[in-house]
C-alpha positions as CSV (number, residue, x, y, z in Angstrom):
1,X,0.0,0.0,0.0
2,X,1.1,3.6,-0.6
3,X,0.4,6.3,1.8
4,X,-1.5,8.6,-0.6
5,X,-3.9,5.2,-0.4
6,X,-4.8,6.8,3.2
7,X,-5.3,9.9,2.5
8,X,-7.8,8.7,-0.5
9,X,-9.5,6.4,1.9
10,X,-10.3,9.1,4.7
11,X,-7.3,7.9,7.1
12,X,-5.9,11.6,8.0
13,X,-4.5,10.0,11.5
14,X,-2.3,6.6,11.8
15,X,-1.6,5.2,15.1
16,X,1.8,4.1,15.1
17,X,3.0,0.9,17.0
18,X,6.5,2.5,17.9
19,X,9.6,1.0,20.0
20,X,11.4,4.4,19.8
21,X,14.2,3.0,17.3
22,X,15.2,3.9,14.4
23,X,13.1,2.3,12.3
24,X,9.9,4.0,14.4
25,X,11.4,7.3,14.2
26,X,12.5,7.5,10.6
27,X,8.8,6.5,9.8
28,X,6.7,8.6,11.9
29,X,8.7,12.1,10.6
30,X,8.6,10.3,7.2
31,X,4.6,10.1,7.5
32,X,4.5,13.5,9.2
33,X,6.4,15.2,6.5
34,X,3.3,14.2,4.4
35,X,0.8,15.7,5.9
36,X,-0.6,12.7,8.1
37,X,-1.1,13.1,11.8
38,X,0.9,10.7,14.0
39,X,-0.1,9.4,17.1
40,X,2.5,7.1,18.2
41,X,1.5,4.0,20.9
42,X,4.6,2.0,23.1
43,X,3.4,-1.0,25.1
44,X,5.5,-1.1,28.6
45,X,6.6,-4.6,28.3
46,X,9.3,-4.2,30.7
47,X,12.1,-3.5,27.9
48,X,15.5,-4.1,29.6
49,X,17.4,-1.5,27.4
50,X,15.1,1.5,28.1
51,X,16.6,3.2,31.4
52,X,13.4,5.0,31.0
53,X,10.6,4.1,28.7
54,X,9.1,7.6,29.1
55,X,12.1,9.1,27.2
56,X,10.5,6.9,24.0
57,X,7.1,9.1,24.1
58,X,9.7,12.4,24.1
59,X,11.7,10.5,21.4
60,X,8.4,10.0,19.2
61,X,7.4,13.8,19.8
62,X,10.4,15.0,18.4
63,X,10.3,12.6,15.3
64,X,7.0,14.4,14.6
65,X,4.3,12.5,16.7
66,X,1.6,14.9,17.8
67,X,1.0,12.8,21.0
68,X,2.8,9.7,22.1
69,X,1.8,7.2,25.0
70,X,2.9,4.7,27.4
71,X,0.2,1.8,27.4
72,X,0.5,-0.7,30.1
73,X,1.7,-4.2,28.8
74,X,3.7,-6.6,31.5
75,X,1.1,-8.4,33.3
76,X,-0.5,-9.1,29.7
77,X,3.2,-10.5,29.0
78,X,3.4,-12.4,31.6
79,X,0.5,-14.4,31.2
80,X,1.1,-14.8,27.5
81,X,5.0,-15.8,28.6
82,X,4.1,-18.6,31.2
83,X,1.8,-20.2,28.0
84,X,5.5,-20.0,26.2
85,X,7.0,-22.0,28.8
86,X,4.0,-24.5,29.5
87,X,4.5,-25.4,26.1
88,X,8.1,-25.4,25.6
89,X,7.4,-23.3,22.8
90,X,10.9,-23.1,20.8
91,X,11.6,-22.4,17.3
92,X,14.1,-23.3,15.3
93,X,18.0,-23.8,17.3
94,X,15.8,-24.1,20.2
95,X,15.1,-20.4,21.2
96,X,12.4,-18.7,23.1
97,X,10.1,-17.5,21.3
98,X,9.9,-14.5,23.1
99,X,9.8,-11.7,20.1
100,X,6.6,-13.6,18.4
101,X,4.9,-14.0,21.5
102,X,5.4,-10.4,22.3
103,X,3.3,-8.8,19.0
104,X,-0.4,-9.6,19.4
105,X,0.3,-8.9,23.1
106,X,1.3,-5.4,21.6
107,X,-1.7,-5.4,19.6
108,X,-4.4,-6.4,22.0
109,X,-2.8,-3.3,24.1
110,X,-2.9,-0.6,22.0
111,X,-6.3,-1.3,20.0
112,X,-8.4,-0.1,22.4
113,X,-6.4,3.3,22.9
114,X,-7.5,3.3,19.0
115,X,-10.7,2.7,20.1
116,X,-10.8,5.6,22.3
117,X,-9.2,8.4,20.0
118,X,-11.5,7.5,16.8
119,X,-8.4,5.7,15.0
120,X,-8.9,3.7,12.5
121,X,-5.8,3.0,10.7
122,X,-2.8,1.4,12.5
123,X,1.1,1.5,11.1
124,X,4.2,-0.2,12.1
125,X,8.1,-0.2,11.5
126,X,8.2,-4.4,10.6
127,X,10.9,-4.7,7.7
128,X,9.0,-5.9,4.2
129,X,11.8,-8.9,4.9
130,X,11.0,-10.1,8.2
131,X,8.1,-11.8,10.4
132,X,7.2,-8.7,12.7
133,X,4.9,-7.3,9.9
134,X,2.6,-10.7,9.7
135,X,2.9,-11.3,13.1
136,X,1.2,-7.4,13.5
137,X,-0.8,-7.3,10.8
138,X,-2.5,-10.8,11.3
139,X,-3.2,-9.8,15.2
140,X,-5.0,-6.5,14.2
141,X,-6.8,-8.3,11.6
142,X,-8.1,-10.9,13.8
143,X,-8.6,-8.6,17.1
144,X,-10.2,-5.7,14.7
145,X,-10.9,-6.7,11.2
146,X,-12.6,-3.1,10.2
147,X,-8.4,-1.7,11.4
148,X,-6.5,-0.7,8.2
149,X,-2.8,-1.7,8.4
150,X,0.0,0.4,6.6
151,X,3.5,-1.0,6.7
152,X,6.0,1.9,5.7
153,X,8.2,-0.7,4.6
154,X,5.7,-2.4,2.0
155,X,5.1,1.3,0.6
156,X,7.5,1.6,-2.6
157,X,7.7,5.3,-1.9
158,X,9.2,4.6,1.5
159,X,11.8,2.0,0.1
160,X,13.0,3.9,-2.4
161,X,13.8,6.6,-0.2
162,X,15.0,4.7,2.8
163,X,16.7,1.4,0.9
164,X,18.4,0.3,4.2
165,X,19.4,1.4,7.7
166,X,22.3,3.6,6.3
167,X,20.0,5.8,4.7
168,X,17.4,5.9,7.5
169,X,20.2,6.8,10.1
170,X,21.4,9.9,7.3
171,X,18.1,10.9,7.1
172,X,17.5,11.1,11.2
173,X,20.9,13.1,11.6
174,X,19.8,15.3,8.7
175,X,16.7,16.1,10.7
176,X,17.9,16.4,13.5
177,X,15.4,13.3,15.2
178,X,16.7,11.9,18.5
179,X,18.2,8.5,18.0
180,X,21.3,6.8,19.1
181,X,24.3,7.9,17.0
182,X,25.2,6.0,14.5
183,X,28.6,4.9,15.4
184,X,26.5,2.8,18.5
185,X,24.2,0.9,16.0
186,X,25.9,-1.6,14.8
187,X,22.8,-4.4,15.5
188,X,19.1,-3.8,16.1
189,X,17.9,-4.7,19.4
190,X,14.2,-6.1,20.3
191,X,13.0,-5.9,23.7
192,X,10.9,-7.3,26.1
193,X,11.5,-8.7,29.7
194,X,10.7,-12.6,28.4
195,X,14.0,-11.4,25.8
196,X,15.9,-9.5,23.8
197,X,16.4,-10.6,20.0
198,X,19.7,-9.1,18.4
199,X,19.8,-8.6,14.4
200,X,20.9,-6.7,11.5
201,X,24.0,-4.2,11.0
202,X,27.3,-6.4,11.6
203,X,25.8,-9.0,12.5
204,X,24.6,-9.8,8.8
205,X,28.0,-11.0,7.9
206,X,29.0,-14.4,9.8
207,X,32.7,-13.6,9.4
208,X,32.1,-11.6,12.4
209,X,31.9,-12.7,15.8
210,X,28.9,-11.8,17.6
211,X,30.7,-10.9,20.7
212,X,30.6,-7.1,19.8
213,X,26.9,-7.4,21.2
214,X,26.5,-6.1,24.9
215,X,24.0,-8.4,26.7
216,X,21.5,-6.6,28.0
217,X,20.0,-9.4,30.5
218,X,23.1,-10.8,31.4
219,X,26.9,-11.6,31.4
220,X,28.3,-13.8,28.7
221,X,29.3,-17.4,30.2
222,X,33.5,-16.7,30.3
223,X,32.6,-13.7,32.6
224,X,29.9,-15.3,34.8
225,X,30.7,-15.8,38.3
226,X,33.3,-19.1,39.0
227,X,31.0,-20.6,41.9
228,X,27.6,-21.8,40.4
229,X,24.7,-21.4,42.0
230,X,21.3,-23.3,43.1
231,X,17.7,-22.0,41.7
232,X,14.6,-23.8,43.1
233,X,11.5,-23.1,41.1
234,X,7.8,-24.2,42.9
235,X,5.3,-25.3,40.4
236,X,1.5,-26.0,41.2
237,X,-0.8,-26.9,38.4
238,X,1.7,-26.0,36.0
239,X,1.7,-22.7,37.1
240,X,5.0,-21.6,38.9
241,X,4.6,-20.3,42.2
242,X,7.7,-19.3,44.0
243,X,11.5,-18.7,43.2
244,X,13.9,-19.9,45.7
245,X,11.8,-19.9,48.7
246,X,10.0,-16.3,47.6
247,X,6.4,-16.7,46.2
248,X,6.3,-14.2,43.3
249,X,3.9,-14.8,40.2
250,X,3.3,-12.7,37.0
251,X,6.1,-10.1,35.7
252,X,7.7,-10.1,39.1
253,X,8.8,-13.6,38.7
254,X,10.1,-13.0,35.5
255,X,12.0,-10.5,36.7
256,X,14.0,-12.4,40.1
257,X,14.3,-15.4,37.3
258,X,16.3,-12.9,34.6
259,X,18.6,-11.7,37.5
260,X,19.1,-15.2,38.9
261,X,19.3,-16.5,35.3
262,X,21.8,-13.8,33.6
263,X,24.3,-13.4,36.2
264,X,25.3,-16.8,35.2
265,X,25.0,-16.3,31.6
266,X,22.1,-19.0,31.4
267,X,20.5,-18.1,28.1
268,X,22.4,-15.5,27.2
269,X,24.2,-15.8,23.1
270,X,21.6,-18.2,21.5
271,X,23.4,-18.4,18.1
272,X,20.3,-18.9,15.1
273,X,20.8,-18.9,11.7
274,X,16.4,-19.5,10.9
275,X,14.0,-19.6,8.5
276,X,12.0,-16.8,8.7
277,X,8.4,-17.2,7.6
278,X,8.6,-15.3,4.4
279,X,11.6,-17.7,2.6
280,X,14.3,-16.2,3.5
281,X,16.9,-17.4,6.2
282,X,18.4,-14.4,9.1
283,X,21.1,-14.6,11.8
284,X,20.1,-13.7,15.8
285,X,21.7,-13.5,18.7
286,X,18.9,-14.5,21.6
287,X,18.8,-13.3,25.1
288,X,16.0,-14.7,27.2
289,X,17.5,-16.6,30.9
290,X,14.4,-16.1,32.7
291,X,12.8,-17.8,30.3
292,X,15.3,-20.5,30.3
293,X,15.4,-21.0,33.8
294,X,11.9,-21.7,34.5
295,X,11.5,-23.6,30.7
296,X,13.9,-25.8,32.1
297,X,12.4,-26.4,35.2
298,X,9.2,-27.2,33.4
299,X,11.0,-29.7,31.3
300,X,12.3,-31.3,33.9
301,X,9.1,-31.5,36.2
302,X,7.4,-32.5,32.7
303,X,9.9,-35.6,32.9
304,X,8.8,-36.8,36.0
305,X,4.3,-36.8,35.3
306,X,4.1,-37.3,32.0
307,X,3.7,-41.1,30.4
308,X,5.0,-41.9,27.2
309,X,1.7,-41.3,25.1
310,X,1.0,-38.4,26.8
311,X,4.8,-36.9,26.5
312,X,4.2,-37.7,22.9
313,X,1.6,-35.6,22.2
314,X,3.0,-32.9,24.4
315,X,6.1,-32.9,21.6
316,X,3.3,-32.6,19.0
317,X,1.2,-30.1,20.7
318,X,4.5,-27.8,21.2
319,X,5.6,-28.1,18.1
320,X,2.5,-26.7,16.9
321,X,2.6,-23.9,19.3
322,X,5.9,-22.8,18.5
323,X,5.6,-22.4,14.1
324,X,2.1,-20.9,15.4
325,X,3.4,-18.0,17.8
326,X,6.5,-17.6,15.1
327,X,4.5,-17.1,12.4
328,X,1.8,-14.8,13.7
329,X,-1.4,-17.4,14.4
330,X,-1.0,-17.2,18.4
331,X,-4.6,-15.9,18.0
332,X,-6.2,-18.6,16.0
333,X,-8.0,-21.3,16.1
334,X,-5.8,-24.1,16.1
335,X,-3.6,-22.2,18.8
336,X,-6.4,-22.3,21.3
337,X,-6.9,-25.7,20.9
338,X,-3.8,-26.8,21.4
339,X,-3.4,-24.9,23.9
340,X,-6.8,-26.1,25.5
341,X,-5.4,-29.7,24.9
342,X,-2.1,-29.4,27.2
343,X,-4.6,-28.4,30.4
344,X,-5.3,-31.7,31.5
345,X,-1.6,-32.4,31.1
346,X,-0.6,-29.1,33.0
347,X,-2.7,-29.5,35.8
348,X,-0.5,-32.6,37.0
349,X,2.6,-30.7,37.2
350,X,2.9,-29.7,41.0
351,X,6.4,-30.1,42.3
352,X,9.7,-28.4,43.1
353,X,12.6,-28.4,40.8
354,X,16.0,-27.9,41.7
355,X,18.6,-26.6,39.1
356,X,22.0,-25.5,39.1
357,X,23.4,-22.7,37.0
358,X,27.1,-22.1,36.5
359,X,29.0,-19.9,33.3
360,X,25.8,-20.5,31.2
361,X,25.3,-23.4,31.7
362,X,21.6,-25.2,33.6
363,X,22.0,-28.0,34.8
364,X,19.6,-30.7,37.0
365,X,20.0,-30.6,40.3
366,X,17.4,-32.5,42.7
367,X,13.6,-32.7,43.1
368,X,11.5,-33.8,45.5
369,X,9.1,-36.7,44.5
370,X,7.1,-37.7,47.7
371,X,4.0,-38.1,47.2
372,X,3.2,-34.6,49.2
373,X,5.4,-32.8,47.3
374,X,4.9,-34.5,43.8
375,X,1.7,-35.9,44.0
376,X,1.6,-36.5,40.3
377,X,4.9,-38.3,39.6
378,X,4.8,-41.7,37.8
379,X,8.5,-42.3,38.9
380,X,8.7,-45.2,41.0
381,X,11.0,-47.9,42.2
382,X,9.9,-50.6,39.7
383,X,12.9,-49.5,37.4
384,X,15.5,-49.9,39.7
385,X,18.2,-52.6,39.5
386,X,17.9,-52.9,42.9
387,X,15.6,-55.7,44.7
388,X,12.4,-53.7,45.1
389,X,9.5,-52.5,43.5
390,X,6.3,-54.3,41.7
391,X,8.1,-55.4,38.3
392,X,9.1,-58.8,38.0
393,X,12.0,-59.6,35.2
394,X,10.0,-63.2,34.6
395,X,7.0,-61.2,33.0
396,X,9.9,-59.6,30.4
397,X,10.2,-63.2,28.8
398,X,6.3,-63.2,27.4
399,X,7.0,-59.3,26.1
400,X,10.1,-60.2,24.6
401,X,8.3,-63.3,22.9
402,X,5.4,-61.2,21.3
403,X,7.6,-58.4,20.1
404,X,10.1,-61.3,18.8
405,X,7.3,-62.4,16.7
406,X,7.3,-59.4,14.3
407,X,11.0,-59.2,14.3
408,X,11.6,-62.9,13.4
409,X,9.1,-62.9,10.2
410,X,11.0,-59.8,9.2
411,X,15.0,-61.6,9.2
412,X,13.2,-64.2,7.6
413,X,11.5,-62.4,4.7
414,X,13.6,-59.4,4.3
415,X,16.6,-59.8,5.8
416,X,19.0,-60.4,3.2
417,X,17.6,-56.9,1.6
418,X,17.8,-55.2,5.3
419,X,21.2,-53.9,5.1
420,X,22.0,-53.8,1.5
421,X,23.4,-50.8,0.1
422,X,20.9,-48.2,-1.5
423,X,21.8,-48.8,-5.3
424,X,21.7,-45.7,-8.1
């Protein structure tokens, strides 16, 4: 869509979904210099590299917004974060999906501002190259179908002016709009307290090192502390209750988990090279320890309750969830349901998990499985290779017969083809 498309549509004010970077900055004096009114909406998600998130309303004022606001976002993280973790929701190199999660929770927040101030259009900064701009534009269309979305980057106009970052960040010094210098931008940064996602500027070329980025969450592993340390995470119903001893829930617990988490360098660095949705493949550096302490502590509690059918479809169920949030259907139908299908499955999973954490590394460290502790474990003694428990080796021989069955008709009939090379 071009922006004159607005303007011949009736849209005379946008509401901008804006993070305060460059690429929200560039677009909203962009838009401004044309003649549309700006009105420029951040979600407080708890973003670890904003001392001050109130200095990003001032930012979007001086790019040309004619009001800017702070909408309230954590708690509606949180929640959406703990669904993350209860399905083990990684993509691809086994990363939190922490940046997809974190867009229709954007959305949902600053719709009904919209609402409020008669807005009916809605733009964002998403690269024409990446996931951000379905993940946005799928959310509003779902959560407001009547919502017209305009993606700056999609416009021809826009690209041809602003062809990459080097041009934006000319254009924003030329203008005199207050972003970071450009000397400091040498990645793009994506935040959020469930992560940070690090991409573009050097760290498009894979020659370089990524250990020019400066965690934001953390430490790197080689300068984490040299004693480790011990995290004990509470779980009731799936629902995690208390950290180390401390009962904290929502963003709070989040929050104790990052600093327990990244002091340690757990989670900090995840190397990706992925497949975004649109074809094309992009490197990241992830940041997300809270996240990877309690996910871990999940997965490990997860060992303990769930059988093998059920762990099965848990693998399935997670997989689903995880392409789903990455590719911008967190709000659809067959997200709810598999989301409804994990409950039964959740509500088993009371118990306290143990782990240790030492120069980025998590590692298992007890649990307690009494039955008042860990009411729902299926971990007995009937595996030990000690003298005890309800399993008697005898009954093995029948087992082994009946699966022998199968296996003997198959040496017979195909065995001399079994192993035989694969021929052109």
């Amino acid at each position: 869509m071009n922006w004159r498309e607005l303007g011949d549509n009736g849209v005379a004010t946008l509401a901008g979904v804006v993070s305060g970077g460059l690429d929200s900055c560039t677009a909203t004096r962009w838009l401004h210099d044309r003649g549309l009114e700006v009105q420029c909406f951040t979600v407080d998600l708890g973003q670890p590299d904003e001392e001050n998130i109130g200095a990003i309303a001032e930012r979007m004022i001086g790019s040309g917004a004619s009001d800017a606001a702070i909408v309230p976002g954590q708690e509606a993280l949180a929640e959406a974060g703990l669904k993350v973790i209860q399905s083990q929701a990684r993509y691809e190199g086994g990363y939190w999906n922490t940046t997809g999660i974190a867009r229709p929770v954007t959305v949902a927040a600053i719709l009904p501002e919209m609402e409020k101030r008669g807005i009916g259009a809605l733009f964002h900064g998403a690269t024409g190259r990446g996931n951000d701009q379905v993940r946005f534009q799928l959310a509003a269309n779902m959560l407001a179908p009547e919502v017209r979305v305009y993606a700056p980057w999609r416009d021809p106009e826009f690209v041809a002016e602003f062809p990459g970052r080097r041009q934006m960040l000319d254009y924003c010094e030329a203008n005199d709009i207050p972003i970071r210098p450009a000397a400091e931008s040498r990645y793009s940064t994506d935040a959020n307290f469930l992560g940070l996602t690090h991409e573009a500027g050097d760290l498009e070329d894979v020659r370089i090192p990524p250990y020019f980025v400066e965690p934001g969450m953390g430490v790197w592993a080689w300068d984490a502390p040299d004693v480790p340390e011990t995290a004990t995470v509470r779980w009731e119903a799936g629902v995690p209750v208390a950290l180390n001893g401390a009962a904290l829930d929502g963003a709070a617990l989040f929050e104790e988990a990052n600093h327990a988490a990244g002091r340690h360098g757990v989670g900090i660095g995840t190397h990706v090279v992925e497949n975004r949705f649109v074809g094309v493949k992009s490197r990241g550096l992830y940041e997300a320890p809270g996240m990877e302490l309690l996910g871990r502590s999940f997965e490990y509690l997860l060992q303990f309750v769930l059988d093998r059918r059920a762990r099965e479809l848990f693998d399935h169920l997670s997989k689903v969830i995880s392409v789903q949030i990455y590719q911008g259907y967190w709000l659809d139908l067959a997200t709810t349901s598999a989301l409804a299908a994990l409950r039964p499955m959740l509500e088993l999973c009371t118990g306290a998990i143990s782990v240790r954490m030492y120069k980025g590394g998590l590692y298992f460290e007890s649990a307690d499985d009494t039955p008042e502790a860990m009411p729902h474990s299926l971990y007995t003694d009937d595996s030990s290779m000690e003298a005890m428990g309800s399993y008697d080796h005898e009954d093995a021989e029948g087992f082994l017969r009946v699966l022998g069955i199968s296996a003997k008709n198959l040496g017979r009939k195909q065995g001399t083809s079994l192993q035989a090379p694969i021929k052109d």
